[in-house]
Biopython code that builds the backbone (N, CA, C, O; Angstrom):
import numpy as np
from Bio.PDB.StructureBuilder import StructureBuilder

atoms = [
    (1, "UNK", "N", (214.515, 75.560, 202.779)),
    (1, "UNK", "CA", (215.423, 74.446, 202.543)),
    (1, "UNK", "C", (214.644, 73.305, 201.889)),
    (1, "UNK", "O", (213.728, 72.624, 202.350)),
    (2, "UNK", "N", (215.262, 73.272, 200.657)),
    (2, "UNK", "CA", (214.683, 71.443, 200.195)),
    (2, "UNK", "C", (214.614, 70.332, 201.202)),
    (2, "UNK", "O", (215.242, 70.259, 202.259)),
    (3, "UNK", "N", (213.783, 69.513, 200.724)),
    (3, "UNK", "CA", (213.661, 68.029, 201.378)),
    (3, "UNK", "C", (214.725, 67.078, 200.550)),
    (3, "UNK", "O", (214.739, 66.778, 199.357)),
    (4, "UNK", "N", (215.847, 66.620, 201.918)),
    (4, "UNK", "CA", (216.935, 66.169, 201.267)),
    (4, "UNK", "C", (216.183, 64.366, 201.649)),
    (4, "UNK", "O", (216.831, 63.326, 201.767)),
    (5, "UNK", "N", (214.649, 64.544, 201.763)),
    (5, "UNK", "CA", (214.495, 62.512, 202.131)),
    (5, "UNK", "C", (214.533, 61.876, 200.870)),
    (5, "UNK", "O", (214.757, 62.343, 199.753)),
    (6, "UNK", "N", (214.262, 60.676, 201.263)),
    (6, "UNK", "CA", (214.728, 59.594, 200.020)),
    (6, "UNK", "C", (213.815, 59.813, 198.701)),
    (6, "UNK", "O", (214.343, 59.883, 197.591)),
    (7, "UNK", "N", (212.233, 59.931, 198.906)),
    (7, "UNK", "CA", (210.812, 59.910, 198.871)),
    (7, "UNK", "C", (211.096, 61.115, 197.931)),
    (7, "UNK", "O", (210.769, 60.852, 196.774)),
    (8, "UNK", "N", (211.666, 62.493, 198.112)),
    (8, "UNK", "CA", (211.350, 63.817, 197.167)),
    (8, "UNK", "C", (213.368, 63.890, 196.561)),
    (8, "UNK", "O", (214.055, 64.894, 196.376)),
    (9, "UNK", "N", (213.633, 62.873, 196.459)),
    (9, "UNK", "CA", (214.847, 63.148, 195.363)),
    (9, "UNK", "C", (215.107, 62.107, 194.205)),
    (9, "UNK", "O", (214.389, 61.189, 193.809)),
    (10, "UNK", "N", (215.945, 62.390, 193.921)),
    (10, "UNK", "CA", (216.326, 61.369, 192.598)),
    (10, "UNK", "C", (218.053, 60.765, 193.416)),
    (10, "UNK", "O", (218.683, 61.414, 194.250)),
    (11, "UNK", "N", (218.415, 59.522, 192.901)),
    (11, "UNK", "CA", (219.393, 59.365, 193.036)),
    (11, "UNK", "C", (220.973, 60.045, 192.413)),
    (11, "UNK", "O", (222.163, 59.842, 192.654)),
    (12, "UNK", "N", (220.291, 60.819, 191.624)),
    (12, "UNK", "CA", (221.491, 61.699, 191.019)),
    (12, "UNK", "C", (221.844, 62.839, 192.409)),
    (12, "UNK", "O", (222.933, 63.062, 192.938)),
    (13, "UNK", "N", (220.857, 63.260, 192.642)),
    (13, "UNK", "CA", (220.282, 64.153, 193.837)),
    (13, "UNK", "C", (221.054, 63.861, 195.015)),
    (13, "UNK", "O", (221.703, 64.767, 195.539)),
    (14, "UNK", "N", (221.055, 62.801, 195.447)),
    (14, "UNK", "CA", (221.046, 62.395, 196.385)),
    (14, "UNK", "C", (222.557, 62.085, 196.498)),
    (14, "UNK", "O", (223.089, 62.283, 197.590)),
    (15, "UNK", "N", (223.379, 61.564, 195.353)),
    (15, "UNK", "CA", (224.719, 61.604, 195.246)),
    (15, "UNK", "C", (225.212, 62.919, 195.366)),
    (15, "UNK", "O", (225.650, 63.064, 196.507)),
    (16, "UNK", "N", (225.303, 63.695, 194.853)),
    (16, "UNK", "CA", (225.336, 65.457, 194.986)),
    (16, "UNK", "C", (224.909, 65.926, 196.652)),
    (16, "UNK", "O", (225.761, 66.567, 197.267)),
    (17, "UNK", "N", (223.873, 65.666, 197.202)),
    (17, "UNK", "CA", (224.033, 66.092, 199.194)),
    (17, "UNK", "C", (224.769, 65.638, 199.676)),
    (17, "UNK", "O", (225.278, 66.031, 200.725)),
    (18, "UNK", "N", (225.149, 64.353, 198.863)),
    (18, "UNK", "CA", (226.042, 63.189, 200.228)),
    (18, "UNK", "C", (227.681, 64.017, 199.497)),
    (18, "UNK", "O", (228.706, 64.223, 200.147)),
    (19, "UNK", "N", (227.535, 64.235, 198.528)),
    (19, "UNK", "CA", (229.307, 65.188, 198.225)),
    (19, "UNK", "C", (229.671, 66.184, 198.399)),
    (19, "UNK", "O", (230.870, 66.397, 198.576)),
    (20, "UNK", "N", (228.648, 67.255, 198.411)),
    (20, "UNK", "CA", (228.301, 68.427, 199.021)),
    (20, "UNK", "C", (228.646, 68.869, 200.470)),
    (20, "UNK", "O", (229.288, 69.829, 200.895)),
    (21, "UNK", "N", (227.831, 67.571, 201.246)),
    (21, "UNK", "CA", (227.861, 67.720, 202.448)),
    (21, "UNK", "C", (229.023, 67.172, 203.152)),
    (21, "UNK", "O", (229.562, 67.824, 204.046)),
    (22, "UNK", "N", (229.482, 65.897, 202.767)),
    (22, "UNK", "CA", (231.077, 65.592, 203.212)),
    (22, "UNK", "C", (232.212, 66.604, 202.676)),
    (22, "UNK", "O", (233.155, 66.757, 203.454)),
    (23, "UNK", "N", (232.260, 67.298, 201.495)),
    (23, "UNK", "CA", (233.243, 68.443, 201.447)),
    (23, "UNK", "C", (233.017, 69.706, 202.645)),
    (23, "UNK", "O", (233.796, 70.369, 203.329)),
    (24, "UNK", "N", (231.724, 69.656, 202.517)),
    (24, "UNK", "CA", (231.400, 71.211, 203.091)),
    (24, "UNK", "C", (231.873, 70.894, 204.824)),
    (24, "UNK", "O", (231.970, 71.907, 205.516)),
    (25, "UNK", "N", (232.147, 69.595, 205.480)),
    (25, "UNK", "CA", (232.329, 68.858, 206.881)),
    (25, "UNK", "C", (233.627, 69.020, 206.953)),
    (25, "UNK", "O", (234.149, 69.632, 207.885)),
    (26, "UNK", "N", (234.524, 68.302, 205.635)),
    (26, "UNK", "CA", (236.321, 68.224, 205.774)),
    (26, "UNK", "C", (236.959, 68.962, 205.077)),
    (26, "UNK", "O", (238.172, 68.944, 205.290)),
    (27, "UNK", "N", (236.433, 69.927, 203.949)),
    (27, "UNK", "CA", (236.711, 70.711, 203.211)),
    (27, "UNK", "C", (238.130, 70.112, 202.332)),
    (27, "UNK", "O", (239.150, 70.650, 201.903)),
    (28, "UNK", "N", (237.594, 68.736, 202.326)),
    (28, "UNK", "CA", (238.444, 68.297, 200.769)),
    (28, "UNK", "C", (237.528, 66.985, 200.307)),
    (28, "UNK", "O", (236.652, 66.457, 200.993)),
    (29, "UNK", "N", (237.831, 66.703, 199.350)),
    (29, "UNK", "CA", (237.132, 65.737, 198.086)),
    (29, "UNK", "C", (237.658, 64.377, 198.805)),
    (29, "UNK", "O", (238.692, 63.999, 199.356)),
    (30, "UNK", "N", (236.388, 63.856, 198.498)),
    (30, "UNK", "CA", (236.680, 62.547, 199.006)),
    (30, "UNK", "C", (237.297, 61.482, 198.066)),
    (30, "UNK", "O", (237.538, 60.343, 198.468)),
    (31, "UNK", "N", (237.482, 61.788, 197.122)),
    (31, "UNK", "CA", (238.387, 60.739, 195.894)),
    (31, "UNK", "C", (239.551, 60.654, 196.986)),
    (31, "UNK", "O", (239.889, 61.647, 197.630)),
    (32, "UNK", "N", (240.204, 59.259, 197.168)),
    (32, "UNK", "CA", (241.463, 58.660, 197.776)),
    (32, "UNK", "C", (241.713, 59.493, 198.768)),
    (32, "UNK", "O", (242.686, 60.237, 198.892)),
    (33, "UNK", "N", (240.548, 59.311, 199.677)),
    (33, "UNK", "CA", (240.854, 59.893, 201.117)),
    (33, "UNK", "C", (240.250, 58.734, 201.758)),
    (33, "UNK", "O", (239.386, 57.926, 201.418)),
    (34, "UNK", "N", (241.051, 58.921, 202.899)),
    (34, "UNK", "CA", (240.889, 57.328, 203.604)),
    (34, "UNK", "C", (240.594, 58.051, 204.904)),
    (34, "UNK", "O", (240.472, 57.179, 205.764)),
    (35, "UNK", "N", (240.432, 59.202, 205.408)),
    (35, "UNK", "CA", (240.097, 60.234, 206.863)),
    (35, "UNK", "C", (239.257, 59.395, 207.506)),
    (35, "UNK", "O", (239.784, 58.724, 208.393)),
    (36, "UNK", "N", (237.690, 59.181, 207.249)),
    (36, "UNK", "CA", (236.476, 58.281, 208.142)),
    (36, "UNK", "C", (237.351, 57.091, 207.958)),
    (36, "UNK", "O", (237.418, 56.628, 209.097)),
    (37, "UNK", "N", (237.981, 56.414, 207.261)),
    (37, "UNK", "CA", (238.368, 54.623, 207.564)),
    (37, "UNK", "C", (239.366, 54.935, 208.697)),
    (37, "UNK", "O", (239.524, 54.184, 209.659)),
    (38, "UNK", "N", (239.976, 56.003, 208.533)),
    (38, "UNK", "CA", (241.331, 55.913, 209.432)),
    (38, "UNK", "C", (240.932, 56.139, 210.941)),
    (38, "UNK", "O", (241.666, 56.031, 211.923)),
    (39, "UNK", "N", (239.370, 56.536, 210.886)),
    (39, "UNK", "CA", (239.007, 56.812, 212.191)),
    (39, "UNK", "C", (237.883, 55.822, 212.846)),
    (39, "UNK", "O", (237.382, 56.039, 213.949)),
    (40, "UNK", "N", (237.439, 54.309, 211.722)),
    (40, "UNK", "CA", (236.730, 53.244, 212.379)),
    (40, "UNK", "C", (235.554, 53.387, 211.803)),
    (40, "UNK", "O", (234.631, 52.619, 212.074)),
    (41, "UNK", "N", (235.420, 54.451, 210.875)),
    (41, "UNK", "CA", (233.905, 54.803, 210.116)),
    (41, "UNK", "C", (233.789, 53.859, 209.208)),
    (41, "UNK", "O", (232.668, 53.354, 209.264)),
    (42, "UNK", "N", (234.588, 53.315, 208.246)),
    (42, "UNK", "CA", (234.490, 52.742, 206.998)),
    (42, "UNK", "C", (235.105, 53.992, 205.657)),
    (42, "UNK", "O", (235.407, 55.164, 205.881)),
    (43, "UNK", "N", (235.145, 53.324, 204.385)),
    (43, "UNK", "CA", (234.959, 54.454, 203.613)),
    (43, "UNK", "C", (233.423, 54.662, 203.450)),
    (43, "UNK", "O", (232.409, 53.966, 203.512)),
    (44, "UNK", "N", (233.884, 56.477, 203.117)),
    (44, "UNK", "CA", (232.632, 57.042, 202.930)),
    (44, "UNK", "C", (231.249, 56.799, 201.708)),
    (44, "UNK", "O", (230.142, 57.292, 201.493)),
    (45, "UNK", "N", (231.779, 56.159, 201.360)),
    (45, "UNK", "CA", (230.999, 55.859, 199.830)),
    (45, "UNK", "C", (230.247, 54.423, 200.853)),
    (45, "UNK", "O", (229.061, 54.352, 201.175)),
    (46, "UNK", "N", (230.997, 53.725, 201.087)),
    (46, "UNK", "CA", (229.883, 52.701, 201.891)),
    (46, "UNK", "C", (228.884, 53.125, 202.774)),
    (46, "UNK", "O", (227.684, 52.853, 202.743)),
    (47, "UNK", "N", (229.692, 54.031, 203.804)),
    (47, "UNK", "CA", (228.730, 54.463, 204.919)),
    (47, "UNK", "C", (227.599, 55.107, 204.560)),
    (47, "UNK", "O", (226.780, 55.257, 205.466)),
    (48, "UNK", "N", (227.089, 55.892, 202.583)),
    (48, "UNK", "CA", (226.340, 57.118, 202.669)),
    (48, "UNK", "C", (225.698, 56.124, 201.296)),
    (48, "UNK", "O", (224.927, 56.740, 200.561)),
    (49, "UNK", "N", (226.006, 54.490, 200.891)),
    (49, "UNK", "CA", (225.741, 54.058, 199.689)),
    (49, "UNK", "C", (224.134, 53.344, 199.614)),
    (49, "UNK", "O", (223.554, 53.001, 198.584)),
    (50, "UNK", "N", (223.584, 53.230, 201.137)),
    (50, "UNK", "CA", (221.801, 52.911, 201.447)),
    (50, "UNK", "C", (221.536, 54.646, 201.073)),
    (50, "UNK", "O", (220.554, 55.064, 200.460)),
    (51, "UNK", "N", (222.133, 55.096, 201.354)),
    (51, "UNK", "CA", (220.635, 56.477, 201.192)),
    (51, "UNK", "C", (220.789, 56.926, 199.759)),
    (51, "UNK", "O", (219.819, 57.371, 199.145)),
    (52, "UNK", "N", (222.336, 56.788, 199.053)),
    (52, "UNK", "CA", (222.116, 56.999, 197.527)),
    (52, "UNK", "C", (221.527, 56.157, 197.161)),
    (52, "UNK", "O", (220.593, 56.572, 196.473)),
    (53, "UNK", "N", (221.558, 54.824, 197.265)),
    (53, "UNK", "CA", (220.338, 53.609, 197.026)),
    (53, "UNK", "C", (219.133, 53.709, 197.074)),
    (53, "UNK", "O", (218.477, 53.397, 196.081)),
    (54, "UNK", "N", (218.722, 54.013, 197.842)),
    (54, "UNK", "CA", (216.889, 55.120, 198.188)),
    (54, "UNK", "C", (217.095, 53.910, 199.750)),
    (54, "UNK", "O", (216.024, 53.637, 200.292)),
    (55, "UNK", "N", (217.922, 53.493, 200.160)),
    (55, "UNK", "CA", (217.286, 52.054, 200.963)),
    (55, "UNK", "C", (217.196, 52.744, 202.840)),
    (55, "UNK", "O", (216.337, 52.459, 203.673)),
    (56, "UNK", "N", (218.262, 53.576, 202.992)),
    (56, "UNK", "CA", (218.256, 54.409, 204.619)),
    (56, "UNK", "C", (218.141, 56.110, 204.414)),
    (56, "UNK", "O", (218.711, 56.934, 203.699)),
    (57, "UNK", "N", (217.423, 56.138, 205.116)),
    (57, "UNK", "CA", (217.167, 57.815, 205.041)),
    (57, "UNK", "C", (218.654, 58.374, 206.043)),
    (57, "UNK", "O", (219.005, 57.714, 207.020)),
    (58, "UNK", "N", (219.339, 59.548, 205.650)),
    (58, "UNK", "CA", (221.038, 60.107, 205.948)),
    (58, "UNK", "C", (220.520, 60.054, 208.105)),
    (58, "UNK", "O", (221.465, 59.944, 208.887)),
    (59, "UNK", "N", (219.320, 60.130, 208.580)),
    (59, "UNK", "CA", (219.369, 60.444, 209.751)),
    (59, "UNK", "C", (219.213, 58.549, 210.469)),
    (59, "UNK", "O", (219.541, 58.094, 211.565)),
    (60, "UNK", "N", (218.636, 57.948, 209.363)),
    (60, "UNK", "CA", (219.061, 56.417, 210.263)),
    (60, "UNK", "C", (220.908, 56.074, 209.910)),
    (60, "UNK", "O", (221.682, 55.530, 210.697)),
    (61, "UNK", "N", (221.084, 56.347, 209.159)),
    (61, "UNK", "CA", (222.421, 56.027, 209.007)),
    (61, "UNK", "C", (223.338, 56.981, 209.998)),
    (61, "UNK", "O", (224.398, 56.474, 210.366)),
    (62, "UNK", "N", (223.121, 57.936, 210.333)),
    (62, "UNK", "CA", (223.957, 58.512, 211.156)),
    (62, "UNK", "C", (223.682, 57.840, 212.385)),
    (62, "UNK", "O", (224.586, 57.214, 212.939)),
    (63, "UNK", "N", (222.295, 57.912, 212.976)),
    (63, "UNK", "CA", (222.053, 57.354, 214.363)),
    (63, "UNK", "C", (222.976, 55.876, 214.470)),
    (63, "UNK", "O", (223.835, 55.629, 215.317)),
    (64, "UNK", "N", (222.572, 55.093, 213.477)),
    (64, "UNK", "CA", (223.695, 53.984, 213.306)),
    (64, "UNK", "C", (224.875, 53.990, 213.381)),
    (64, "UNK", "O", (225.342, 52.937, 213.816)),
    (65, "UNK", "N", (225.699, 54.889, 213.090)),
    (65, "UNK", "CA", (226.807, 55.169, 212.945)),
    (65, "UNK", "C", (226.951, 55.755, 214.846)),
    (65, "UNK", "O", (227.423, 54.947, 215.646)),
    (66, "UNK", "N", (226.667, 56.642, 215.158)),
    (66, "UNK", "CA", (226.831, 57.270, 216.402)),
    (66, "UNK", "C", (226.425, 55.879, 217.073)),
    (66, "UNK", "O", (227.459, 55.532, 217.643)),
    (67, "UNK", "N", (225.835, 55.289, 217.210)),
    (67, "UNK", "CA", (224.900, 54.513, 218.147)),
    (67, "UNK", "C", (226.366, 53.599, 219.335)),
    (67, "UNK", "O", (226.367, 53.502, 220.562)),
    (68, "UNK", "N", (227.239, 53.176, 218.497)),
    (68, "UNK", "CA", (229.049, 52.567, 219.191)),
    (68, "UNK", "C", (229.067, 53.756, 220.532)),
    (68, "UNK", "O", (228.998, 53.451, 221.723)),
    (69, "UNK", "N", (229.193, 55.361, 219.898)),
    (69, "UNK", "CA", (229.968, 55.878, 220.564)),
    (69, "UNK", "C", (229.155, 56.538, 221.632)),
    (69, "UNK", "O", (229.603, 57.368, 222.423)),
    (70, "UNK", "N", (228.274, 56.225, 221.601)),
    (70, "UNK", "CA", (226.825, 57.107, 223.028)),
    (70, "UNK", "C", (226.192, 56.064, 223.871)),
    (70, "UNK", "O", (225.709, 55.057, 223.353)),
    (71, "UNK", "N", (226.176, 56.276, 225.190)),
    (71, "UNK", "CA", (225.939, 56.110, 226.191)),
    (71, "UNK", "C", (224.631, 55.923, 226.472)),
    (71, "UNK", "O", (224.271, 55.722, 227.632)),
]
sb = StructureBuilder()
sb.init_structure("model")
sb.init_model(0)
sb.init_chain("A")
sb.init_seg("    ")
for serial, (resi, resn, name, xyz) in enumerate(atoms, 1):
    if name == "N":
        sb.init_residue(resn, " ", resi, " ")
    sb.init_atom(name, np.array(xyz, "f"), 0.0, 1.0, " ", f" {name:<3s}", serial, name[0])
structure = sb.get_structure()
């Protein structure tokens, strides 16, 4: 398996895991889907737009994201 970190991709790269990987989760395209807002996430393009940025690696942004709902 490739290294999906910030450090060994390109931002083209990195747009492509984050679309990849949200289809391959809801198994539809995220163009004018509102599914994560409707559930308190935000849209998805915000929530995944630091790690296409190079600025959060996808495992601080998730811990962030989970961090509300764990105990």
């Amino acid at each position: 398996m490739r290294s999906i970190l910030i450090k060994d991709t390109t931002r083209e790269e990195r747009e492509k895991i984050v679309h990849q990987a949200l289809y391959g989760y809801c198994g539809s395209d995220c163009e004018f889907c509102s599914g994560c807002d409707s559930l308190g996430g935000g849209r998805i393009e915000a929530i995944y737009q630091p790690y296409i940025d190079g600025i959060k690696e996808i495992r601080e942004i998730n811990e962030e994201y989970r961090a509300p709902f764990v105990r």
